[in-house]
Each structure stands twice: as C-alpha cells, then as structure tokens.
N, C-alpha and C positions, 0 to 999 in steps of 0.2 A: 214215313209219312208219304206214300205214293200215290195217295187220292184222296184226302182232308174235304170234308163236306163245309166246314167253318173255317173261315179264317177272319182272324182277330187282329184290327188295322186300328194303329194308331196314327189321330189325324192331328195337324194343329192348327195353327191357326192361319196359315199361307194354304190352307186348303188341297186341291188336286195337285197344284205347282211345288208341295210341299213332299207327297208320296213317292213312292222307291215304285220300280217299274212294275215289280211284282206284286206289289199293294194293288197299282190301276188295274192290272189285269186279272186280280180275286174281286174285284169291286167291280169290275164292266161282266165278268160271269156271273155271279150274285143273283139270284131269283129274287132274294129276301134280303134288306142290308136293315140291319139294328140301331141303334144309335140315340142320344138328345138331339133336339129338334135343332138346335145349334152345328152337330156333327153331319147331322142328313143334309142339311142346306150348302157346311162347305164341300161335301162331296158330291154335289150334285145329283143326287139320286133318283128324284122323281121318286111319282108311283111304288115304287119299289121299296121306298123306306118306312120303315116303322118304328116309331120313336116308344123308347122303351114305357113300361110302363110302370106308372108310380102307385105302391112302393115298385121298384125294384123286383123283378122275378126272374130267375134263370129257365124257368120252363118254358118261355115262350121262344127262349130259341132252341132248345133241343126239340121242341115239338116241330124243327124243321129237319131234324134228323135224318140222313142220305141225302139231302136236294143242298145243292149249292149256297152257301151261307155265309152274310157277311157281318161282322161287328164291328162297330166304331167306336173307340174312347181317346178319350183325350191324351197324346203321348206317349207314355211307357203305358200300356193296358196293365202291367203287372205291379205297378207302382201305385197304388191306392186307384186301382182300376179295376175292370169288369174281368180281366182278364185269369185270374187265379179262382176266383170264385165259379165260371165254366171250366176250365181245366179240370180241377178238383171234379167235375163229375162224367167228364170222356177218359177215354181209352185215347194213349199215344196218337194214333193212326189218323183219331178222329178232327185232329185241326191242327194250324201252325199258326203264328202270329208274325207279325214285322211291326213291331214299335219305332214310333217316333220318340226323337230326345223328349225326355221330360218334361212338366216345369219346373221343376227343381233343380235340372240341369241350365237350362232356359235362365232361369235367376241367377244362379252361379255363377255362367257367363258374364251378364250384364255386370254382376257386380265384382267381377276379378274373385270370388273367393274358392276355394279349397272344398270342393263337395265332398272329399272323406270327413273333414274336421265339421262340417255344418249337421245341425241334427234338421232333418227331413219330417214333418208333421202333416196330418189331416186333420185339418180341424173344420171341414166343413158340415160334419156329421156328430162333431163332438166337442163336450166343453171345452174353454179356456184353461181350466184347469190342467188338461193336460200338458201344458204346459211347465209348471210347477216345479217336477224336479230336474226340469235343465237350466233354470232360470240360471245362472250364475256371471257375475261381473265379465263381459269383452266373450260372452256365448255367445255366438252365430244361429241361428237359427231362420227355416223359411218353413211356413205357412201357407195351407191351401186355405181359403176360405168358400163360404158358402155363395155370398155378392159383396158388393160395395160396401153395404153399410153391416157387415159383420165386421170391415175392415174398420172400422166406427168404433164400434163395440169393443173389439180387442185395444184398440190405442188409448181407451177408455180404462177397458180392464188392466193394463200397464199401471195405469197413470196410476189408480188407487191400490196398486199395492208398491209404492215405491220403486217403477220402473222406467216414470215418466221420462228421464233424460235419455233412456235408450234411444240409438238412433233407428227410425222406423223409415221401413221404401215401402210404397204401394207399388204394385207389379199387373199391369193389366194387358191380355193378350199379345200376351207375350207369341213374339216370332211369327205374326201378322204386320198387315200396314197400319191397324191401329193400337199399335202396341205401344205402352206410354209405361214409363219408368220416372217415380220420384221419391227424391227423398227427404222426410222430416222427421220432427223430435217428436214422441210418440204424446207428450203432454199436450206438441203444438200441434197436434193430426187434426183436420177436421175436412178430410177431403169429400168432394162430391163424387163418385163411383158410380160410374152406372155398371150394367151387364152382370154376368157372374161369373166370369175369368177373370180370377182377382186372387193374389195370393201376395202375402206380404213376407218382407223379411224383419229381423230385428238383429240387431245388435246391444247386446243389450248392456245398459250402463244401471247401476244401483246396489240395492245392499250385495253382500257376498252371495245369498241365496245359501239350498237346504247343505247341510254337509253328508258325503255319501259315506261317513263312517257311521257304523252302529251304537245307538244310545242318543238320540235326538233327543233334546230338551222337553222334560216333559210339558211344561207350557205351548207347548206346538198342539198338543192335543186335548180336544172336550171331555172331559172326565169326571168321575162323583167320586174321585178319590180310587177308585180300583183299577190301578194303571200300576203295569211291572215297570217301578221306577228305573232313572236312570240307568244308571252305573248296572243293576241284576240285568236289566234288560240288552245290555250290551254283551254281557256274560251269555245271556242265554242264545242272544245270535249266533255268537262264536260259537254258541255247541250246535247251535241247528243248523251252519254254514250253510246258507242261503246260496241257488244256484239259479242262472235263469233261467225260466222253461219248468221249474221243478212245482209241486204243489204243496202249500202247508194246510194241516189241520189245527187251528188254533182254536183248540177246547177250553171256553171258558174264558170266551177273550178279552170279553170288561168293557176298554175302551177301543180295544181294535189295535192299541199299539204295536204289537206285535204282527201284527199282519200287516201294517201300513211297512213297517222296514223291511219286511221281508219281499213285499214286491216293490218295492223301489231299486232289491238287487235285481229285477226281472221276472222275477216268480208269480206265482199266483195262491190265492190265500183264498181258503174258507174258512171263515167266524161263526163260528158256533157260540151262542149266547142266551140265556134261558131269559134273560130280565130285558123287557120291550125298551124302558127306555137304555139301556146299555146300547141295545140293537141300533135304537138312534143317533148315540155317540158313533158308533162304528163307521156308522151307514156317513155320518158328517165328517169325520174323519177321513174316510177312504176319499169321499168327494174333496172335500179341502186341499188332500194332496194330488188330485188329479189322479187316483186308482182306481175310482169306481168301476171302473174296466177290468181290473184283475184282482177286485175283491168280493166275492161272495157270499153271504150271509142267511146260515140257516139259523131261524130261531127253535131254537126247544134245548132238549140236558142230553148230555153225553150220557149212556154210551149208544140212548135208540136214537138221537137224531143223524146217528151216523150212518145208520143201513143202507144207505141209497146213496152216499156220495163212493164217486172213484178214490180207488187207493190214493196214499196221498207218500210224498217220497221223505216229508218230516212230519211232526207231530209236536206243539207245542203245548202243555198242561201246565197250566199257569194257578191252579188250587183245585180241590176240589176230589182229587184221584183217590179212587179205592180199589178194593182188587177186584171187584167186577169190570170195574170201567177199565183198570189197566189191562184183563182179560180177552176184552172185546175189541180194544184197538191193535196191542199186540200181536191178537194174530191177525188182524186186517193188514200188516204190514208187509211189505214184502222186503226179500233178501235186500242189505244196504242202507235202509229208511234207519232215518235217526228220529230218537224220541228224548225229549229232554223237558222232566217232569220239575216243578219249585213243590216245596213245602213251608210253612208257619207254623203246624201245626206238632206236637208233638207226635202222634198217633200216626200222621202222613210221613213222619220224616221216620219213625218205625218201621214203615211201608217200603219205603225207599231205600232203608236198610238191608232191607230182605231181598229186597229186585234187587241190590247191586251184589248181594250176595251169590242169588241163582244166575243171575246175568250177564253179571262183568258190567262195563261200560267204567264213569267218571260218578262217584258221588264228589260231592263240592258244601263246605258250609260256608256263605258270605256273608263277612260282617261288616256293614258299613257306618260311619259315624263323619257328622258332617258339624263345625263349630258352631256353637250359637251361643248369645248374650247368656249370661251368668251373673246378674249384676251390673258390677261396673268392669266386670272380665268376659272373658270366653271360655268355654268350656266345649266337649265332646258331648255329640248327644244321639245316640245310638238309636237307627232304627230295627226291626224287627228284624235277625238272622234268619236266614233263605237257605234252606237246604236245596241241593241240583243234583239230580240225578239224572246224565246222559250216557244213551247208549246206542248202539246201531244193534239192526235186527240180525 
C-alpha cells in the first residue's frame, strides 16, 4: 500500500480527539471525505464532506477513484460497517483503513464481559428474529440497533416471547461525553432514546430456548401434515451433516423443516416446493426462526426448477424421486456432495434399491412406533416405515 487513494477511518464518538495521527493526516488530505451526517460533523470536515447516499451505494466513492479519499464509519468499518463492502471491489494497493474500537468492544468494556463468549448482532437493518437461535438462559448478547425506540420494540419483542426477566442495558454513544449506560429488566424497558447511536445488550433470563441438536419438536413448525417427523428427521441430518458455509438443496421441502436445521448449523438452504401454500409454511418458518436470510425459496418441481440454481454441497429428497429426477441432480453434483433420499413408497424404495446397488452409499429402513391409548391400556402404534438412501457423490 504505497499510495492508497481511500482510506477508511473509523470515528466515534469523542470525535478528532478520538483519531490515531494517521487517521488526521488521511482526513486533513482528503479532497472528498464520505460519511453520515453524524460522522462529517464530528470530523469536522466542512465543504468537503458528503454524506452517503440513501440507499446506500459503493459507486459514489470509487467514482473518486485516483484523487485523495476519505470514508467515515462508525468504529470497526469492517465490523457491520462500510468497510468490507469497498474492499471487496479495490485491488490491495487501492486503500488501507485504521479502525476505531468498536461498539461491541465499547459495551463489553462498560459491562466487564468476555467478547469471545458474547454473540455480536446487527439488527439495525434486520428482524428481531434474528435473534432466535441464540436465545438461551444466562446468553450474552449485544445489539446494534437502528434508534431509541427500535430499543422499544426489541424490549417489547422480549417481553412476549417469554424473555421479559432478562436483564436489558440501553447503550447510547458510547465513548463520547454523552454517553449514557443503563440498565433494566427488559419487561420493565420503557426508556425515552433519543439519536441513533443506540445499541443494547441482554442478558438473557427465560425459558431454555431452541436446542442445537437435530430433530426439533415438530410443533416448532407450521405444517399441513407433510413435515419429515421427528426422530426420521434427525436421521436424515446425520446423513446430510450439515456444515457452516455449506448449501442445501431441499427438494420437495413441504414445511421447510429441513432446511430451517440445516441453517441453524450455519448453512444455507434452498426450498424447493411446488404447492404455493407449502411455500408459505416455509417462507413463515424460516422467518419464525430468524433464517430468512439463509433460506431461499424456489417455487416450481424438481428436476427444471433446478437449472439456474449453484451447485449445492447436500441434497435432501424428502418423497417424490424418480429416475429422471435422481439423473438431473446427480450429475449436478460435484465430487464429495452428499445426497440422502426417504421413501414410503414401495416403487421409490425399488428405486433406492437399485441406487444403493450401482452406488454404494447407506440404504437404511426406519421403523418408528410411539405408545398410544388402547382402551384402558397402551399399545404400539406404528407409523409409516422410511426407507434412506445416503450417499456421497
């Protein structure tokens, strides 16, 4: 980096008296300095500043491209900042950055805790929901929010899903002089906030929250009955061992369930679903649990609604498989992709016969039977045996 036209400066809230030397001195060269109207004012920029534009566009700074350039975000710029989204489209050479502490470093201080162990959120851009699968009794967590009274809304959204005794801080401008730290029970929030440097934490007290082993209660999910129950469902994880980062294709997904546990291990899921309303169980599904970020949803039938999506590294067929369809995805797969087909059907499980023959891989037959009333006894009462065929490509 021996001539950087951009450089990406994180400010906070103590303003100029807050910058490292070589922050003032990329900011007093600066032709052009970027920023919200909040960041140009504590840098004192004058004329020179230009407050980003809403939405949001990366082009209007590289359209300063070769002349002296300066950006402003709050803190870490690479920490739910401006700063990874320019990077991603220069070349090395083309900028260097000097971040300020965070606010999530900022909150951790004040509050003595452990920023490995705290999970670190944006939610000024995104539901509550994402919240959801960290919820768990004595979990740490800090929150950016949008303003004051989003901090309103979330101590709200606590309250009614059973989180109300968690303990809640409001966090405002933070590492300024008017930086105000407090803390209450998230039932009893009803703070007045102004600005929009506001980010809370929680601590949170209430039920246990989700469990991150595979096979969540089917009651967790909206369904019309066509949901890979329990217990098969947790079978069928274990063969498609979920990775983070990794993609599934879940062919024939019904209620989504499968794809909602497969990104909760970090992955990301495409639901494929021919029946609109199924599509809508999915779609309220992935929202409920706070994935509708890493679940997306093509309607139409396997195997043409596939043509246009990226390879995918699993493959889950949950009914439905013939030998066209097992033909088309097959060889969409690449070297290592695991595929792990159920059947009900006698004619599929024929099918499956035959793949684990040419194949190899794990066929599997699962019988499950759960007690129910009999009278004035109990009895065994067996549902439909699941044939599984898993294998890697």
């Amino acid at each position: 980096m021996t001539d950087p036209w951009l450089t990406i400066i994180g400010i906070g809230e103590d303003g100029l008296a807050g910058l490292s030397e070589a922050s003032r001195k990329a900011l007093a060269r600066a032709e052009t300095v970027f920023g919200g109207k909040r960041h140009l004012a504590l840098a004192e920029v004058g004329s020179r500043g230009r407050p980003w534009p809403l939405p949001f566009d990366a082009d209007v700074v590289l359209s300063c491209r070769g002349r002296p350039t300066a950006v402003l975000a709050s803190g870490d710029p690479f920490w739910h900042g401006a700063g990874a989204g320019l990077a991603e489209r220069l070349s090395a050479g083309e900028w260097i950055a000097y971040p300020a502490p965070s606010t999530f470093s900022l909150a951790a201080a004040r509050l003595g805790w452990r920023l490995e162990a705290v999970i670190c959120l944006g939610l000024h851009a995104a539901p509550f929901e994402r919240l959801v699968p960290h919820l768990a009794h004595g979990a740490r967590i800090i929150c950016l929010l949008r303003d004051g009274k989003a901090a309103n809304d979330l101590a709200r959204w606590l309250t009614d899903r059973g989180w109300g005794a968690s303990a809640f801080w409001a966090l405002a401008a933070l590492g300024g002089p008017r930086e105000n730290v407090r803390e209450h029970c998230a039932k009893d929030f009803a703070g007045d906030l102004a600005g929009n440097l506001v980010a809370v934490a929680v601590e949170a007290r209430g039920a246990p929250g989700i469990s991150r082993s595979s096979g969540l209660p089917d009651d967790l999910f909206v369904h019309d009955g066509q949901i890979t129950k329990r217990p098969v469902r947790a079978l069928a994880l274990s063969a498609l061992a979920p990775r983070a980062g990794e993609r599934l294709w879940d062919v024939g997904a019904g209620s989504g369930s499968i794809s909602v546990e497969w990104a909760l291990c970090g992955g990301t899921a495409i639901a494929i679903e021919v029946r609109e309303d199924r599509v809508a169980h999915i779609r309220g599904n992935a929202a409920a649990f706070g994935l509708a970020h890493r679940i997306s949803i093509v309607t139409g039938r396997a195997p043409d609604a596939l043509d246009s999506l990226d390879a995918p590294d699993a493959v889950f067929i949950g009914g439905g498989l013939d030998s066209a369809m097992f033909d088309a995805i097959w060889s969409r797969l690449p070297p290592g992709a695991r595929l792990v087909a159920h059947s009900v059907t006698l004619e599929t499980e024929a099918l499956l016969g035959e793949l684990h023959r040419r194949h190899g891989g794990e066929l599997m037959r699962i019988e499950v039977a759960h007690a129910a009333p009999l009278g004035r006894y109990r009895s065994w009462e067996a549902a439909r045996p699941v044939v599984q065929w898993s294998a890697v490509r």
